[in-house]
C-alpha positions in Angstrom: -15.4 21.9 6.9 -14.6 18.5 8.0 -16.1 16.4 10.6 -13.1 15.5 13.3 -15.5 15.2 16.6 -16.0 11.4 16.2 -12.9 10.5 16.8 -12.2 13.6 19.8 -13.5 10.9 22.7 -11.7 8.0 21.1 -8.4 10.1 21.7 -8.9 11.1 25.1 -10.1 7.6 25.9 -6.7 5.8 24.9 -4.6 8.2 27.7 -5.3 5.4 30.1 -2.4 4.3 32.8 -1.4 0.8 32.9 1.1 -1.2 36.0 4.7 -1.7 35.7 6.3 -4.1 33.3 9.3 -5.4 32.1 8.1 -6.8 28.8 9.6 -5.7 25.2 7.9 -4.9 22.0 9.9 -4.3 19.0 12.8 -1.2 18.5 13.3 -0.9 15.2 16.3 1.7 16.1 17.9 -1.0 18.3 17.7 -3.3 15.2 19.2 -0.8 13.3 22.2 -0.3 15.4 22.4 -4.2 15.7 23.0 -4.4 11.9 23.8 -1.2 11.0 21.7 -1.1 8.3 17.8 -1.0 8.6 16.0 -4.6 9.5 12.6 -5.9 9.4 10.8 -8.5 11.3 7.5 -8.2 8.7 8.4 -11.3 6.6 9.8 -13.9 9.4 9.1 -12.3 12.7 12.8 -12.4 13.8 15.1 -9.1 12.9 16.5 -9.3 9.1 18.5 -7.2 6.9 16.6 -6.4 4.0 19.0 -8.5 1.7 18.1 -11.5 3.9 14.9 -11.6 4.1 13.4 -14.5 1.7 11.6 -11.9 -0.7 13.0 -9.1 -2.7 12.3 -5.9 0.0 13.5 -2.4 -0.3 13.6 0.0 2.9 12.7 3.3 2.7 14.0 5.1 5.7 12.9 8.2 7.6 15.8 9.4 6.5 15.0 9.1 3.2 11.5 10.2 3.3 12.6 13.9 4.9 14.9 14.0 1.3 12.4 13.0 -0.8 11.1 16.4 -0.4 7.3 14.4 -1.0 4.3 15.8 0.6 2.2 12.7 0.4 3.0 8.7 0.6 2.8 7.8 -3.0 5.4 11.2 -3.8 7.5 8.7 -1.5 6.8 5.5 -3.5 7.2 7.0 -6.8 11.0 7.0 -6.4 11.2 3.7 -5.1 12.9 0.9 -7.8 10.2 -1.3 -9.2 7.3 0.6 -8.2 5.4 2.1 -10.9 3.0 4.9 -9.2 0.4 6.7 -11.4 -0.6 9.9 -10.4 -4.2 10.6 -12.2 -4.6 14.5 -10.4 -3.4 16.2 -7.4 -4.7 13.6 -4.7 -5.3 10.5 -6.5 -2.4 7.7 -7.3 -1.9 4.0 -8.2 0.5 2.1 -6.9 1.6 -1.3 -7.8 5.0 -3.7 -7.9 6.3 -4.3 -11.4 3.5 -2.8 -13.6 0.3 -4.2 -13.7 -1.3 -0.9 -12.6 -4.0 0.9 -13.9 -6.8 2.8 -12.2 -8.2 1.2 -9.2 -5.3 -0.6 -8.8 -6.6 -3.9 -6.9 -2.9 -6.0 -6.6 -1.1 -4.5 -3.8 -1.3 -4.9 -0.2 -0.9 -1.8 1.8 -0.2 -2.2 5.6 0.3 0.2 8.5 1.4 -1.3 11.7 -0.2 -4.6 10.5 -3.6 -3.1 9.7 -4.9 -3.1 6.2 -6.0 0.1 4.7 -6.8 -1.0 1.1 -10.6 -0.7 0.4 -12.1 -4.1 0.3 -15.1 -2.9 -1.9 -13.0 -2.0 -5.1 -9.5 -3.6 -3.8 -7.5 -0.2 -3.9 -6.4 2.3 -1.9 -7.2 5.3 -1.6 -3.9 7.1 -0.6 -5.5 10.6 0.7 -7.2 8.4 3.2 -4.3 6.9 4.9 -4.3 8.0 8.7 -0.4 8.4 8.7 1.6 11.7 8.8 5.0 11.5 6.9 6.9 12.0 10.3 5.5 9.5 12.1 6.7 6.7 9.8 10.0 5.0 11.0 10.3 3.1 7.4 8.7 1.5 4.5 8.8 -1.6 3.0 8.4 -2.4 -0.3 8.0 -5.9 -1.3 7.9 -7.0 -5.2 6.0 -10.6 -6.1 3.2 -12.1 -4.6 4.0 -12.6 -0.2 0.5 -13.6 0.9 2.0 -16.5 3.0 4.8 -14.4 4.6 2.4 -10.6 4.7 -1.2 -12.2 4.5 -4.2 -11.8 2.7 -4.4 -11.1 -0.8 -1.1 -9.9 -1.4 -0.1 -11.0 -5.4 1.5 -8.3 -6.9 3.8 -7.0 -3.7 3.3 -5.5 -0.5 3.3 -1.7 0.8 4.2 -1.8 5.0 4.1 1.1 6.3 6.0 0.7 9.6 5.1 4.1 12.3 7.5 5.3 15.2 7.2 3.1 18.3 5.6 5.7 20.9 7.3 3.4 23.7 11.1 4.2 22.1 10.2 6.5 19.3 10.0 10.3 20.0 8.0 11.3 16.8 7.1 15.0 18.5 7.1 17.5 15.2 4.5 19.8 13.9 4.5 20.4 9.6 3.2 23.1 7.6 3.4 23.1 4.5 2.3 26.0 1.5 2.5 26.1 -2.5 0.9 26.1 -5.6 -2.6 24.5 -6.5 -3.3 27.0 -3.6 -1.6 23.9 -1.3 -2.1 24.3 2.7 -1.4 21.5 4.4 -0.7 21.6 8.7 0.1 18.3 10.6 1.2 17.6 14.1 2.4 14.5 16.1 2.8 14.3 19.8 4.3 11.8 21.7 3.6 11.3 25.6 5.1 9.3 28.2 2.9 8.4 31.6 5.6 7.0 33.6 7.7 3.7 32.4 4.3 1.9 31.5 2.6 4.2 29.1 3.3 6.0 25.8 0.5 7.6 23.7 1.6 9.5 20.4 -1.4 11.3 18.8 -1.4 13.0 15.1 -3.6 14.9 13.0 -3.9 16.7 9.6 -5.3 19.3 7.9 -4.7 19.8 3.9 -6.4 21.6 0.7 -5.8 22.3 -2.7 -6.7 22.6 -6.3 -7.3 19.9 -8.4 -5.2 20.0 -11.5 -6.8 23.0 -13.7 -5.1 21.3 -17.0 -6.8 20.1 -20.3 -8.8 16.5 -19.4 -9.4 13.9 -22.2 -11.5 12.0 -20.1 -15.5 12.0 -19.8 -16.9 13.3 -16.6 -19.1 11.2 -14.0 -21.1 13.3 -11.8 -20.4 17.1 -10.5 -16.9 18.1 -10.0 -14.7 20.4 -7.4 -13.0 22.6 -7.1 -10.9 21.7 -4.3 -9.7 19.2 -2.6 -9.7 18.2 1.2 -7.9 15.4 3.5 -8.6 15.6 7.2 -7.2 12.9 9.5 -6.7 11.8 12.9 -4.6 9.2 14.5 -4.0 7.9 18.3 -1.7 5.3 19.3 -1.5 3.8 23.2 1.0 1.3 24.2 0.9 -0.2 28.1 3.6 -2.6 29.4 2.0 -5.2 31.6 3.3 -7.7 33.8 4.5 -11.0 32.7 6.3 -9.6 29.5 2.9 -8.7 28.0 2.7 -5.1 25.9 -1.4 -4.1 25.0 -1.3 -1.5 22.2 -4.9 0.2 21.3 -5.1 2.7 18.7 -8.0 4.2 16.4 -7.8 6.5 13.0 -10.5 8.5 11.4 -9.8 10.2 8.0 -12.0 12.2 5.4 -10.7 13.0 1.8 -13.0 14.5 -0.6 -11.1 14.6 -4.2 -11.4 14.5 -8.1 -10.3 11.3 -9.4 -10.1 8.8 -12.1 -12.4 5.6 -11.5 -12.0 2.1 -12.6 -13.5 3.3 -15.8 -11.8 5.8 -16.8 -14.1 8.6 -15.7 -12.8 11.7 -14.1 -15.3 12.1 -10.8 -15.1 13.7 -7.1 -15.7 10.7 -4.5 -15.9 11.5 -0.7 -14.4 9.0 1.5 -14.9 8.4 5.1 -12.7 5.9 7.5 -12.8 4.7 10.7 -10.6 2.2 13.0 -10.1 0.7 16.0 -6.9 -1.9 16.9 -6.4 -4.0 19.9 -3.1 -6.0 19.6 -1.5 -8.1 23.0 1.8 -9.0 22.3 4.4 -11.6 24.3 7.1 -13.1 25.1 6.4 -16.7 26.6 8.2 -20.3 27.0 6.4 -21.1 24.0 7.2 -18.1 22.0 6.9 -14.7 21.0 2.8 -14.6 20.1 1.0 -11.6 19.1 -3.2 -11.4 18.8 -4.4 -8.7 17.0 -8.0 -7.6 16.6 -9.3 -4.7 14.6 -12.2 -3.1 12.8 -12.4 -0.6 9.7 -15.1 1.0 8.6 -15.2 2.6 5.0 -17.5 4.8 3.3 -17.5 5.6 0.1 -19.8 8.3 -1.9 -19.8 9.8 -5.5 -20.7 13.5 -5.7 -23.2 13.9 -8.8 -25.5 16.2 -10.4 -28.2 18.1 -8.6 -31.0 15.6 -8.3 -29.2 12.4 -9.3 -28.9 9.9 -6.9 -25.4 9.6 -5.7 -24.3 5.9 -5.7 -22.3 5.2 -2.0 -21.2 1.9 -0.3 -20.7 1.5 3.0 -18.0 -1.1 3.7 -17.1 -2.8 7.0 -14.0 -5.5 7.8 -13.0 -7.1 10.8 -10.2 -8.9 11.2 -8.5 -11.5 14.5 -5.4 -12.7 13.8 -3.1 -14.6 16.2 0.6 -15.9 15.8 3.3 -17.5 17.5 7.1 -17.4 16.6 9.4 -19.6 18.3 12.5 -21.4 18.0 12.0 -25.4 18.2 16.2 -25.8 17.9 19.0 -23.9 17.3 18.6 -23.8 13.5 14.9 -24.0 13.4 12.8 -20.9 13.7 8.6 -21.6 13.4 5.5 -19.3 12.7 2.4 -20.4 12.9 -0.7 -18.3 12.6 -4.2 -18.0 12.6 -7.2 -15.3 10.6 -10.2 -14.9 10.5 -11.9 -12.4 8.6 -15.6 -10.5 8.2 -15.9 -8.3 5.1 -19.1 -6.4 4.2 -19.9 -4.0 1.2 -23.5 -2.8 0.8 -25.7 0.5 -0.2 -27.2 2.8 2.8 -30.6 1.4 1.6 -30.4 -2.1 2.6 -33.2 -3.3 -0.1 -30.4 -2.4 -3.0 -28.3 -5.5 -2.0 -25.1 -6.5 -0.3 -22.8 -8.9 -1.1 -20.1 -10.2 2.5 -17.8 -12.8 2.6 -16.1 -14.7 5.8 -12.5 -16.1 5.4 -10.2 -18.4 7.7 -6.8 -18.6 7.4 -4.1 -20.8 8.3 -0.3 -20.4 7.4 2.8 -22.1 8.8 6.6 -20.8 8.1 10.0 -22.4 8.8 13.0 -21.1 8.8 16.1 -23.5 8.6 19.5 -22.3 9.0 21.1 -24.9 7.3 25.0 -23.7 7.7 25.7 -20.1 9.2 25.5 -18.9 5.6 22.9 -21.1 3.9 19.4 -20.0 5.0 16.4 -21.8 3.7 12.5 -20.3 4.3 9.3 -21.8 3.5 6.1 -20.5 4.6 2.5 -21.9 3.5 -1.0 -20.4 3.9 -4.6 -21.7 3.3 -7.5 -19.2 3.1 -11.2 -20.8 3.2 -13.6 -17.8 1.8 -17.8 -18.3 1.4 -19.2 -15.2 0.4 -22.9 -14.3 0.7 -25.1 -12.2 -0.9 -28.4 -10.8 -1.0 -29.8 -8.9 -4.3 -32.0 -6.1 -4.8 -35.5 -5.8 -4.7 -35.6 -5.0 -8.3 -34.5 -8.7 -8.6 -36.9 -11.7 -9.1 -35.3 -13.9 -6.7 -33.1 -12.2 -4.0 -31.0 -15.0 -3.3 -27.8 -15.0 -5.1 -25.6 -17.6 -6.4 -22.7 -19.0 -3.6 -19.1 -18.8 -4.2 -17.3 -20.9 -1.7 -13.1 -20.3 -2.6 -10.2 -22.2 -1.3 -6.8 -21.6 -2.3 -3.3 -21.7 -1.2 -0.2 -19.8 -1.4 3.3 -20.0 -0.7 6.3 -18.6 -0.6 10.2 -20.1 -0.3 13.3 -18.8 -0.6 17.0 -19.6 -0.3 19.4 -17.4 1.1 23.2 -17.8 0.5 25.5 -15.4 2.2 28.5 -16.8 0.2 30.8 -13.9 1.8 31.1 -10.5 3.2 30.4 -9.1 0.0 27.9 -11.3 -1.7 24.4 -12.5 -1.1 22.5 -14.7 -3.6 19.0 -15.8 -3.0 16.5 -18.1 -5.1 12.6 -17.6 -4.5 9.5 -19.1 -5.5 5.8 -17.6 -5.1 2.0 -18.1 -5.0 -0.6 -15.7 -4.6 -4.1 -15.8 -4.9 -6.3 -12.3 -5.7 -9.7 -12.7 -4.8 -13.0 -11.3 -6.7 -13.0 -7.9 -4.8 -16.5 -7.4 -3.7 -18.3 -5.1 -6.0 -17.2 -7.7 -8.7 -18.8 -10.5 -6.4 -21.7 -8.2 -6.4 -22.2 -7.5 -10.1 -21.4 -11.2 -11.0 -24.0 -12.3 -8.6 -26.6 -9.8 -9.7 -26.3 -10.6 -13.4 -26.5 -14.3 -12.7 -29.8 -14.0 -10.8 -31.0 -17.0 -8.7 -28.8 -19.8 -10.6 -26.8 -21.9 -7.6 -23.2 -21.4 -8.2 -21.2 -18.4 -9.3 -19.0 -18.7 -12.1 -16.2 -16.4 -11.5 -12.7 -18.0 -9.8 -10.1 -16.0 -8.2 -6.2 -15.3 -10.4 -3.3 -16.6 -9.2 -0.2 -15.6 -9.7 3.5 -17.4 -9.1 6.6 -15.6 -9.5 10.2 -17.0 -10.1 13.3 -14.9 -8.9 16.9 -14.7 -8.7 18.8 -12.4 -6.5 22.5 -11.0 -6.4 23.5 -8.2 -3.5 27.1 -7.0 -3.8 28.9 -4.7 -1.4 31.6 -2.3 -2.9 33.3 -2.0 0.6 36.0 0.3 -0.8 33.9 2.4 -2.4 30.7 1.9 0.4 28.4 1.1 -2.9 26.1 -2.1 -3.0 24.5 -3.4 -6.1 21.4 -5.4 -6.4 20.5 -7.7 -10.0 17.4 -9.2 -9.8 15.2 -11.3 -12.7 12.1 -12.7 -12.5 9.1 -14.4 -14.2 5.7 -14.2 -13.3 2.6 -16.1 -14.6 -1.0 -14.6 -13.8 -4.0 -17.3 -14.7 -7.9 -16.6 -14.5 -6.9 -12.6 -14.8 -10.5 -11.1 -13.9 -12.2 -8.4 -16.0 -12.8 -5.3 -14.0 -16.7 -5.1 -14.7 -19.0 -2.1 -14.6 -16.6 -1.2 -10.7 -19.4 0.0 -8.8 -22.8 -1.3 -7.1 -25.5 1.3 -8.9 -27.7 2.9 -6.6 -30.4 1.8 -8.2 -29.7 -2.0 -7.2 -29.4 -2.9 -11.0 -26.6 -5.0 -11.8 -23.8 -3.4 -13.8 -21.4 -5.2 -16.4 -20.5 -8.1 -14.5 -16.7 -9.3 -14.3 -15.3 -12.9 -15.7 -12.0 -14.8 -16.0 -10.7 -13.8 -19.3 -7.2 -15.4 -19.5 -3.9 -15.0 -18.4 -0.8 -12.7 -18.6 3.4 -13.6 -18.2 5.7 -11.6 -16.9 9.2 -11.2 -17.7 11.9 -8.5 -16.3 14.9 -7.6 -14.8 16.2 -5.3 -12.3 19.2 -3.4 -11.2 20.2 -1.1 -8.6 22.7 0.8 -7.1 23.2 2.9 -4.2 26.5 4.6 -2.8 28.4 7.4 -1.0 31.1 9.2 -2.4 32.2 11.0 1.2 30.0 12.5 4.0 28.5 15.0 1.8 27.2 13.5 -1.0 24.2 10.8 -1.7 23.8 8.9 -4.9 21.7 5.5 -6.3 20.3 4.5 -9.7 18.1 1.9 -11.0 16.6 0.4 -14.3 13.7 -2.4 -15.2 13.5 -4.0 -18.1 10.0 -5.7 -18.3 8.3 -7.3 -21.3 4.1 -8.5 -20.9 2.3 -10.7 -23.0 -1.4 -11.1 -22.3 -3.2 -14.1 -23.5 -7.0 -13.7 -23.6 -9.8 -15.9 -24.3 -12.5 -13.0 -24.6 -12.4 -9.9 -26.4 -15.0 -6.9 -26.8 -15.9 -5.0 -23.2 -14.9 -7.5 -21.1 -10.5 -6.8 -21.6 -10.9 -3.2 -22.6 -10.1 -2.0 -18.9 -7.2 -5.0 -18.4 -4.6 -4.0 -20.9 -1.7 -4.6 -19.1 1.1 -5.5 -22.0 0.4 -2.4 -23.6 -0.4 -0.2 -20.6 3.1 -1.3 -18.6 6.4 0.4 -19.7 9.2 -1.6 -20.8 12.0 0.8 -19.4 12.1 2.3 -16.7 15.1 4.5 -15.1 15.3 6.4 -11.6 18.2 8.3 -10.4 18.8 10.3 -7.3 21.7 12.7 -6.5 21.8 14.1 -2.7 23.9 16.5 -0.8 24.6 17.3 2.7 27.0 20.0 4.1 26.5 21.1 7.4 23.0 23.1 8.2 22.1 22.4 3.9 20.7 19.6 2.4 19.9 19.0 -1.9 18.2 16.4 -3.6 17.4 15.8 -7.1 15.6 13.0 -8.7 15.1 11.6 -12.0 12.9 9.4 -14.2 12.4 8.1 -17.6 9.8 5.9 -18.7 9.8 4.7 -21.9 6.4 5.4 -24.3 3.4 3.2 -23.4 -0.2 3.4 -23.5 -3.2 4.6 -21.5 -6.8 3.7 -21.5 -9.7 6.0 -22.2 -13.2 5.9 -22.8 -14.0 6.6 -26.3 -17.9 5.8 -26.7 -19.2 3.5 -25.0 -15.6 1.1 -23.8 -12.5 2.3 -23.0 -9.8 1.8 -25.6 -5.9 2.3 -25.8 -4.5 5.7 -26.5 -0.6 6.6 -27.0 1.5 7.8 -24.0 4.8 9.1 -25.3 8.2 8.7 -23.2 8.6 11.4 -21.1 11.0 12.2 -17.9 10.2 13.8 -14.9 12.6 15.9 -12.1 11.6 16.4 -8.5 14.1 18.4 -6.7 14.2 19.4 -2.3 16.5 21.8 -1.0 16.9 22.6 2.7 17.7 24.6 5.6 18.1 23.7 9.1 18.0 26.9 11.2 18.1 25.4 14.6 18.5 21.7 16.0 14.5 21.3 15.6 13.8 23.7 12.9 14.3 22.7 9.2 12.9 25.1 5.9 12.3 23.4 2.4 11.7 24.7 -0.8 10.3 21.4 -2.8 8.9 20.4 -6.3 7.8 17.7 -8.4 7.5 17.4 -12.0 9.6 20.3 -12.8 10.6 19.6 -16.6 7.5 21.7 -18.0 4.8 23.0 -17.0 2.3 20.6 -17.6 3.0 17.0 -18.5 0.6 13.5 -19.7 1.7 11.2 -17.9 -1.2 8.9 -18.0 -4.4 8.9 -19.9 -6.1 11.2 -17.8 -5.4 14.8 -16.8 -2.3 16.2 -17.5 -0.1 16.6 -14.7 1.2 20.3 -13.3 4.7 21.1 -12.4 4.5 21.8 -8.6 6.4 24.1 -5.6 6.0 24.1 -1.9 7.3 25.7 1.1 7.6 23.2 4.3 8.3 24.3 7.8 9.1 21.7 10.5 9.8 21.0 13.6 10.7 18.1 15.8 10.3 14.6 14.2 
């Protein structure tokens, strides 16, 4: 059973009481009745519709989400335009913006309310860890291309922002539960609370188990495997309004997901993951501007189940993170940001003579926004991160004092916006990110050089060209997006042995092998044909040429021209007629490749095209009480859609209420 108790005083301790206020945080409702659209303030800090925002965003609604019929995060993503999601078993998925994604997917940032819940130790995320029940998210925002100077830290490939219900405007009261095959039980509840005018706490939790896939694996495995799953997670969420227009939010997760997976090399495995985290954030609203500090801690442990009597690698990773920002308005046309990091990230074994490897980072980054003519917008935002990392190496080691790495690089991002009329918007962007050595590589790399002085492993960058055209239909209510891009990747880092052994030994440590272009296009389309029905359709066209110096072991796990499809179609049909809802969604992805270990490396295999249909249908039986009979991957029974297991067609039951 899982462990829930440590977070039971946290919970109780965030129902504090606060004095009277008159201050305002931000209603993302209120901005949505403002436009009548959804808006964001992620990439500026001032409210935007997603088509003016200086990036390329898509906004998935809650709206949305209840039709998806998905009982997970990434069964969201996967329908999403541009997003190319893997799912490797029943629990475990990729995700990444425009390809580029493989297993341990270490390219995309993933935020909830501002927090990172990536791992730092590999660079992915593990989505069964993610402390957020599906109806306690107000939206989600996808951004494609690299947005480290607008989103922060080492965000290349695009950006996952997972945006909750406000428990100050927000009534996010529901309970879910949720039954199907792979013996699927999942229960979750959220509960919102208001202590006068001054303080709202909403407080969630979840309970699910299943089966791992029982279909026909091509992959070798690591360790002992079972046979179940398990996600367990608990979330708590305080906001006080304070005098002076100041708002204190505190809140604090803890999840536990034990699950077969697919590691970074391409071994099917059970790892057990434990999180932890607490958030402090003040925000106001001043003569000098609207500032926010934020301050937060995670704490992630990671352990691989094994064999009886092997000794079961772990890694214990801590971060901490203070941030502070100020947006304010210097004239009428001239909107600033300027903000402030600094960072503390950890990754070591339980046994402290086996090594760690840490790094500390501070960031500055400025934006400005210049509202040139009421339909000419120009945006410009710059960052600067300063990282020294430091390490210590095993005992098994001559000299345990590793090699320093001392990294700074910039990014940017800028972007002009052109609302030429009602109908049309055109924008023009321009991009730099910078993905840093996550810190297992920095590990290896630092183990396998010994005692020399410097390390010789530099971080990729990544800059991205795009061009942007938004039409809206308005007789037929139907609004198009084109979009084309190129993007150029330089010092792409091999992936390495991806783990610290618990022996202390270095594994197979990670270089800069080269460099990989991007070219693509995208279009989408969304529309209403009455009340009733739903409808939108996309397609991406994206051609990858890697270019690498080394061959052999080092680019066996970094494929990505051969593992990324070149076409890609989503589709999705809805329908809504008084107490019944339907929706049906398509995709088609054209034949690509996979990696698998044959002997001792990985090497590519054949994935042929294949299409996949996930269907919701639904009942409301009273104003709070909805019934849904969902499925994914309903084509056949069993489908390879990567290089690992093959994936099973899947039903569930849901039963909700409130949210």
């Amino acid at each position: 059973m899982m462990k829930t108790i440590k977070l039971t005083a946290l919970l109780c301790a965030l129902m504090l009481t606060a004095p009277a206020s008159h201050a305002q945080s931000m209603d993302y409702g209120a901005i949505a009745q403002l436009f009548g659209e959804p808006g964001t303030t992620s990439a500026t800090g001032s409210p935007q519709r997603a088509t003016d925002v200086p990036a390329n965003m898509v906004i998935v609604t809650a709206e949305e989400i209840a039709h998806s019929g998905a009982r997970d995060i990434p069964g969201i993503l996967r329908h999403v335009e541009g997003l190319d999601v893997l799912q490797w078993a029943n629990d475990d998925f990729d995700a990444s913006a425009r390809g580029y994604n493989q297993a341990y997917s270490a390219r995309t940032l993933v935020l909830v309310d501002g927090r990172q819940v990536y791992a730092d130790s590999f660079g992915f995320t593990p989505w069964s860890t993610v402390p957020v029940e599906l109806s306690s998210i107000r939206q989600i925002e996808i951004v494609k291309g690299p947005n480290a100077a607008l989103f922060g830290f080492n965000a290349v490939a695009g950006v996952i922002n997972i945006i909750t219900k406000n428990p100050r405007y927000d009534d996010s009261t529901s309970l879910t539960a949720r039954y199907g095959s792979q013996n699927l039980s999942d229960t979750s509840a959220v509960a919102r609370l208001a202590f006068g005018k001054d303080v709202f706490v909403r407080l969630s939790g979840d309970y699910r188990l299943d089966k791992p896939f029982g279909t026909s694996n091509p992959l070798s495995f690591d360790g002992d495997l079972h046979n179940h799953n398990e996600r367990a997670a608990l979330n708590a969420d305080a906001v006080f309004v304070l005098p002076d227009d100041l708002e204190l939010e505190l809140g604090g997760t803890y999840s536990e997901a034990n699950q077969n997976e697919v590691s970074a090399g391409y071994k099917l495995q059970t790892s057990e993951y434990q999180t932890n985290s607490l958030l402090a954030r003040l925000t106001g609203d001043t003569g000098l501007g609207l500032f926010k500090l934020t301050a937060y801690n995670n704490w992630f442990d990671w352990t691989r189940a094994v064999n009886p009597g092997v000794v079961a690698p772990k890694l214990k990773n801590t971060v901490t993170v203070v941030q502070a920002e100020d947006v304010f308005t210097a004239a009428s046309d001239h909107t600033f940001r300027l903000a402030a990091e600094y960072r503390h990230n950890e990754v070591g074994t339980p046994d402290a003579d086996n090594g760690w490897v840490s790094f500390d980072a501070g960031s500055v980054s400025a934006m400005w926004n210049w509202q040139i003519l009421p339909q000419l917008a120009f945006n410009t935002a710059l960052r600067f991160d300063s990282v020294a990392y430091n390490n210590v190496l095993p005992r098994s080691l001559a000299s345990r004092n590793g090699p320093a790495l001392h990294i700074d690089e910039w990014n940017f991002n800028s972007g002009v916006v052109w609302n030429a009329n009602s109908q049309d918007t055109f924008r023009l962007l321009a991009a730099r990110g910078v993905q840093l050595p996550n810190l297992v590589q920095v590990w290896n790399a630092a183990a396998s050089q010994g005692g020399s002085k410097l390390l010789q492993l530099a971080p990729s960058t990544v800059t991205n060209f795009e061009a942007l055209w938004n039409h809206h239909f308005a007789w037929m209510d139907t609004h198009l997006q084109l979009a084309v891009y190129h993007q150029d990747t330089y010092d792409v880092i091999s992936t390495g042995s991806g783990t610290i052994e618990p022996t202390g030994m270095p594994g197979l440590a990670p270089i800069n092998v080269g460099s990989s272009r991007a070219d693509g296009g995208e279009v989408s389309i969304e529309g209403r044909l009455n009340e009733s029905w739903r409808w939108s359709a996309s397609y991406r066209l994206e051609v990858i040429n890697d270019k690498y110096t080394h061959g052999g072991s080092r680019t066996d796990l970094i494929n990505y021209q051969d593992t990324t499809p070149q076409h890609v179609v989503k589709t999705n049909l809805g329908w809504d007629m008084e107490a019944w809802s339907a929706d049906v969604f398509l995709q088609f992805q054209s034949d690509t490749q996979g990696l698998r270990r044959i002997g001792p490396f990985p090497v590519p295999v054949p994935i042929g095209a294949y299409s996949t249909v996930d269907a919701r249908l639904a009942y409301r039986l009273t104003d709070g009480i909805t019934v849904a009979l969902s499925g994914q991957n309903l084509l056949v029974g069993t489908q390879q859609q990567t290089s690992g297991p093959e994936v099973e067609r899947q039903f569930f039951v849901t039963i909700s209420y409130g949210g």
